[in-house]
C-alpha positions as a printed NumPy array, in Angstrom:
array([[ 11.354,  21.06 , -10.143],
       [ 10.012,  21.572,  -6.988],
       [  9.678,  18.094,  -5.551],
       [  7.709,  18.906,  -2.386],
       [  4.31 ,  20.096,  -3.879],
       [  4.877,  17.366,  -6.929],
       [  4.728,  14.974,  -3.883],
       [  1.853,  16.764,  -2.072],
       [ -0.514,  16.975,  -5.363],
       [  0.267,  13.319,  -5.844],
       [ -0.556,  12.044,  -2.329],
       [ -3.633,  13.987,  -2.758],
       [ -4.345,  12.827,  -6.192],
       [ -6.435,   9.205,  -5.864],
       [ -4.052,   7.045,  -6.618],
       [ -1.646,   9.136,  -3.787],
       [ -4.81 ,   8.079,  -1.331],
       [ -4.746,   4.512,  -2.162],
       [ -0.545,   4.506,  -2.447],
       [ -1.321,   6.123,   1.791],
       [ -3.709,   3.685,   2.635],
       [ -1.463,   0.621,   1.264],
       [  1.971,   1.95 ,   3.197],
       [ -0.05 ,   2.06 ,   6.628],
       [ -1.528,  -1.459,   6.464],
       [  1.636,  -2.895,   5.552],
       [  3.228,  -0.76 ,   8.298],
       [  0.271,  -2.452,  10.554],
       [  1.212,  -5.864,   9.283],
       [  4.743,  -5.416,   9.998],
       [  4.616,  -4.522,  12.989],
       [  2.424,  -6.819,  14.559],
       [  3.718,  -9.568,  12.81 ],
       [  6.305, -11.527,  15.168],
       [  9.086, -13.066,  14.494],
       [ 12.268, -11.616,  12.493],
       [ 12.51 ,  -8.637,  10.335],
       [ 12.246, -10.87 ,   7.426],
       [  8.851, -12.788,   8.612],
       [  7.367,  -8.95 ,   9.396],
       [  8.553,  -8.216,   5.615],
       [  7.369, -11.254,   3.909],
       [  3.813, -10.724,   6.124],
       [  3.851,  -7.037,   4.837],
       [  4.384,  -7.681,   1.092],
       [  1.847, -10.83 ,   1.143],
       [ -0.857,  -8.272,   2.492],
       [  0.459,  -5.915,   0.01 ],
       [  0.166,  -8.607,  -3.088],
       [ -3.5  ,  -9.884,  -1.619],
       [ -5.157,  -5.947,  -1.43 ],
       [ -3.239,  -5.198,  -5.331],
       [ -5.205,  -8.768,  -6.553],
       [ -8.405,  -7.73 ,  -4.907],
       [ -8.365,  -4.218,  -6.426],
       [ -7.713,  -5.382,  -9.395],
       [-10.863,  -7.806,  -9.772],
       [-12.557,  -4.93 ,  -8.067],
       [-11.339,  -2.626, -11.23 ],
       [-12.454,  -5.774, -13.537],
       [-15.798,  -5.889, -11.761],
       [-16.998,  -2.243, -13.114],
       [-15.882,  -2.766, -16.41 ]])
């Protein structure tokens, strides 16, 4: 398998552009979150949990 263009047709797909835009807002959160690695993490993922519940009554919305 050739790994590198499975990855590039997935970050490209839509869910590859949401998976992008998810990574660099946590990487935002953590890193101007103060405190210790673990408060930056915990910061991260609650972002993280808040956008997945928000897209998901977003998703729920259309239907």
């Amino acid at each position: 398998m050739d790994f590198i263009n499975k990855g590039k047709e997935f970050l490209s797909s839509e869910k590859g552009k949401e998976f992008t835009e998810d990574a660099k807002e946590g990487y935002a959160t953590f890193n101007k979150t103060e405190g210790t690695t673990m408060d930056k993490a915990k910061a991260a993922y609650e972002g993280y949990q808040k956008d997945q519940k928000e897209d998901k009554e977003k998703k729920e919305e259309k239907k």
